[in-house]
C-alpha positions in Angstrom: 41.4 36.4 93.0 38.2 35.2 94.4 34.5 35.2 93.9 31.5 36.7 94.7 27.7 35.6 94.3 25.0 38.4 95.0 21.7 36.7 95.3 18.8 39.2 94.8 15.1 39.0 94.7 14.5 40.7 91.1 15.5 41.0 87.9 16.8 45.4 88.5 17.9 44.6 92.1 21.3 43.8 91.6 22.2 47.6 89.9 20.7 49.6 93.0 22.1 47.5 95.3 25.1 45.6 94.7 26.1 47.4 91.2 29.1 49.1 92.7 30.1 46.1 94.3 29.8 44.3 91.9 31.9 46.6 89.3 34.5 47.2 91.6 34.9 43.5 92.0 35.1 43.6 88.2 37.6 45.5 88.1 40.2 44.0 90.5 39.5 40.8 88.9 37.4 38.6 91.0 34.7 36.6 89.4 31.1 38.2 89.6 27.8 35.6 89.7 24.3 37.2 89.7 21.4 34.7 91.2 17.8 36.2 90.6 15.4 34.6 92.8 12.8 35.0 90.5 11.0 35.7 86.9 10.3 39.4 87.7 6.6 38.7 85.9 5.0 41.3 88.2 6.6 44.0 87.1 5.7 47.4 85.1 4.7 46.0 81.4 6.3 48.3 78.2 3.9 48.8 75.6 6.2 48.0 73.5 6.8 44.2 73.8 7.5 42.1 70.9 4.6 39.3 69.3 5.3 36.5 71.3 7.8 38.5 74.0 6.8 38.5 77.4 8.0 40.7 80.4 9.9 37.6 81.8 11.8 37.8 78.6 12.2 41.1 78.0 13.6 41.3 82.0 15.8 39.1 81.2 17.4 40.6 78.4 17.5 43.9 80.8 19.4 41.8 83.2 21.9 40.7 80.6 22.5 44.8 79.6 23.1 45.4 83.4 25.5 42.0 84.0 27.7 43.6 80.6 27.9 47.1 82.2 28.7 45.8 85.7 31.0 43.4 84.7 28.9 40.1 85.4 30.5 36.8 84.1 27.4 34.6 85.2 23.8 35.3 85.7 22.2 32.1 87.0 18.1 32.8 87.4 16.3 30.1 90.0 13.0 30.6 88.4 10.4 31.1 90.7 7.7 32.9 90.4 7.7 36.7 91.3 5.4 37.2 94.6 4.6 40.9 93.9 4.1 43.4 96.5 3.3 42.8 100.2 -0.3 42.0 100.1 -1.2 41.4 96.8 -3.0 38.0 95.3 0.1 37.1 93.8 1.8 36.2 97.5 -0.9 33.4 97.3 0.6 31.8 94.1 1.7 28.0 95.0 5.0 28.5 92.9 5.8 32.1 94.4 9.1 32.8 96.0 7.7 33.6 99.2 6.1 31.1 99.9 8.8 28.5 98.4 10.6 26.2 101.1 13.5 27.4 102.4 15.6 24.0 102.5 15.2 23.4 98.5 15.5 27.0 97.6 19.2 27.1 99.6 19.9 23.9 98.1 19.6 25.3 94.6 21.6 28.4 95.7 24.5 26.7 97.4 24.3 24.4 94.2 26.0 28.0 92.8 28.3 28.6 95.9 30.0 25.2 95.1 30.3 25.1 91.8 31.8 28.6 92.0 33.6 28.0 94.4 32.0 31.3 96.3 34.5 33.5 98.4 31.6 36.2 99.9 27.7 35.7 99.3 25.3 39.2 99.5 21.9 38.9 100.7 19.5 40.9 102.3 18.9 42.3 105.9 15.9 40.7 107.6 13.1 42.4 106.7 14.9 43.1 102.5 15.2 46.7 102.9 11.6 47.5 103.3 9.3 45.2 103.9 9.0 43.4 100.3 8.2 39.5 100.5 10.6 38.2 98.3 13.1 40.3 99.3 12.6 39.0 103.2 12.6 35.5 101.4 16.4 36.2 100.3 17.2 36.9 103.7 15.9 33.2 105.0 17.3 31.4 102.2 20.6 33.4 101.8 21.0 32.5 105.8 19.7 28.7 105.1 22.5 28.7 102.3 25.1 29.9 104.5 24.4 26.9 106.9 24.1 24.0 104.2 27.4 25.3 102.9 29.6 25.8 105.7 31.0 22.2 105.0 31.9 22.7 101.3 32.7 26.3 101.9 34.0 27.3 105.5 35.4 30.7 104.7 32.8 31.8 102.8 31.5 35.4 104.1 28.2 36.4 104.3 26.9 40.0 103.8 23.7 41.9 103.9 23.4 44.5 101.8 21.1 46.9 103.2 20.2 50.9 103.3 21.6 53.1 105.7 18.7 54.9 107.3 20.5 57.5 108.7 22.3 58.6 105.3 19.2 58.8 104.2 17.5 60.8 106.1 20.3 63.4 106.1 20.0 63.2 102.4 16.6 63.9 102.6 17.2 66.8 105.0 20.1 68.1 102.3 17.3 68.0 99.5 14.9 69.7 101.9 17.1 72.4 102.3 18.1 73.0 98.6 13.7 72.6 97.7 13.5 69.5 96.6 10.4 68.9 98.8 9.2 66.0 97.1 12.8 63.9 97.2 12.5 59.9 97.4 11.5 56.9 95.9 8.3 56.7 97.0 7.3 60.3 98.5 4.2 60.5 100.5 1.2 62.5 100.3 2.6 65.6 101.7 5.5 64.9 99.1 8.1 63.8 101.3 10.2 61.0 101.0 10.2 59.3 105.1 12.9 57.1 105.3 11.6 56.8 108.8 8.1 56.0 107.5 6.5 52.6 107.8 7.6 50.8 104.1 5.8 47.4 103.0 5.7 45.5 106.7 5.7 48.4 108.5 9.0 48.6 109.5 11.3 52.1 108.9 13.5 51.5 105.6 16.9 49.9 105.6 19.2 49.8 109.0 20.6 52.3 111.7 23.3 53.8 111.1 25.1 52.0 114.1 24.2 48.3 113.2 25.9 48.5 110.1 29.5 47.0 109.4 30.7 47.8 106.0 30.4 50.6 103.9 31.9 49.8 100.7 33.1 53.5 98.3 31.9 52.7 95.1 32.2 56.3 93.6 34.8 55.6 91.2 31.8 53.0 89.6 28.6 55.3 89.7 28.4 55.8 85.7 28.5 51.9 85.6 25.8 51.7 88.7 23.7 54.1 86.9 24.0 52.6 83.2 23.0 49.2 84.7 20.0 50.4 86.3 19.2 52.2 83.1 19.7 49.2 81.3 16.4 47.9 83.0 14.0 50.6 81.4 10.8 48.8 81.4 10.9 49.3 85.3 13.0 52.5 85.1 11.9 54.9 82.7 14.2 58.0 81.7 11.6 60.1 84.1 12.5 58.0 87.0 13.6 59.2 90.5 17.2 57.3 89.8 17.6 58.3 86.0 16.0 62.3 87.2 18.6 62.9 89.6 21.4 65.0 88.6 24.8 63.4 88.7 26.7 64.6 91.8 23.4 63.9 94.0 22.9 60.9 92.1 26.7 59.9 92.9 26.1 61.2 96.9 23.0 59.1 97.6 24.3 56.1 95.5 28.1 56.3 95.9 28.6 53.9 99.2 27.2 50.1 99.2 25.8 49.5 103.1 26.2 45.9 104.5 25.5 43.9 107.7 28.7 40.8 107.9 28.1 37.9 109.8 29.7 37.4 112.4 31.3 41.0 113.0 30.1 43.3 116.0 28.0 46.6 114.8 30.0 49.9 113.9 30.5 50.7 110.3 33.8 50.7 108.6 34.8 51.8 105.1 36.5 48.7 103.6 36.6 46.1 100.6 35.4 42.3 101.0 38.7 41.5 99.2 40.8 43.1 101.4 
């Protein structure tokens, strides 16, 4: 059996894009580790929070839901402080994530890559999907880590989990056709989701098609996927885009996990880390 860390950005990352990896890891056996990056502060705030409860906490008790329905056995959370969107004041915050050093930050995480004894790490492409900074600030630590551990850790594989932009805009082209005009995430003014579209740095969303390396089938795991991303409802309300979809389109826009491997030549494969 073996291990695998996912490092993500957020406190809700890790069910939209690892959760199936995760579970399915769960499920053969492995060990499953969760590192969150940060406090998640600048999120959506419930109205209902507690006396005393803040979103940090309430996030974190989220996180703990999705680790149970994904099979998690360790959530370790580094602490910093949530950067918020590209742009905002919050980028500027001396303890934000962004703008944290990358040497200590990859100290901290291969800190958890040793003590687990880490088999495969998943981080981020380059530019975290689309565009967001602490996502892109997974990608340089998650790489830093990668070289500060190769001593300790010389087989341990690297991964980027990322979106295939291709899938995605046949998806939305499926939806189209069926009238779902105003399909996405984050649909523009015309009410169409562009995949294509500049996102948060202005780069399209996620990754061609033909850089990618690994698509990983986690069909068999889309009611866990789905209840862990449900588990965080003070970002993902019942009237969400994820929770709204009906289940067989949820399952075909959700059902395969894309990744970039170091260290393997472009051309996408359907295959297991664990393999």
């Amino acid at each position: 059996m073996g291990t695998l860390v996912c490092f993500h950005a957020h406190p809700d990352d890790e069910a939209i894009a690892t959760g199936g990896s995760m579970a399915l890891a769960n499920q053969q056996g492995h060990r499953v580790v969760l590192v969150v990056a940060t406090d998640g502060a600048h999120g959506e705030v419930p109205d209902d929070l507690g006396d005393g409860e803040s979103l940090v906490d309430r996030r974190r008790d989220e996180t703990a839901e999705s680790a149970a329905a994904l099979g998690i056995d360790r959530v370790v959370f580094l602490d910093y402080t949530d950067s918020g969107m590209n742009g905002w004041e919050q980028n500027g915050h001396p303890e934000a994530f962004c703008r944290a050093d990358v040497d200590e930050a990859a100290t901290r995480l291969v800190d958890v890559l040793r003590e687990e004894s880490a088999d495969v790490l998943t981080i981020y492409d380059w530019h975290g999907g689309y565009g967001h900074p602490d996502h892109i600030q997974v990608h340089r630590v998650g790489c830093r880590a990668e070289e500060l551990a190769h001593d300790h850790l010389p087989g341990l594989r690297v991964a980027e989990a990322t979106m295939n932009r291709d899938e995605m805009r046949r998806f939305v082209a499926m939806a189209k056709e069926q009238g779902l005009d105003d399909f996405g995430p984050d649909a523009d003014d015309e009410g169409e989701f562009d995949p294509d579209g500049p996102m948060d740095d202005g780069n399209p969303m996620g990754t061609p098609e033909a850089e990618l390396t690994l698509r990983v089938d986690v069909s068999a795991f889309i009611d866990r996927k789905r209840a862990a991303i449900a588990a965080h409802r003070s970002q993902v309300s019942d009237s969400s885009f994820f929770l709204q979809m009906p289940e067989e389109a949820f399952a075909l826009a959700f059902g395969s996990e894309w990744y970039l491997e170091h260290d393997r030549d472009p051309g996408p494969r359907t295959g297991w880390f664990f393999e």
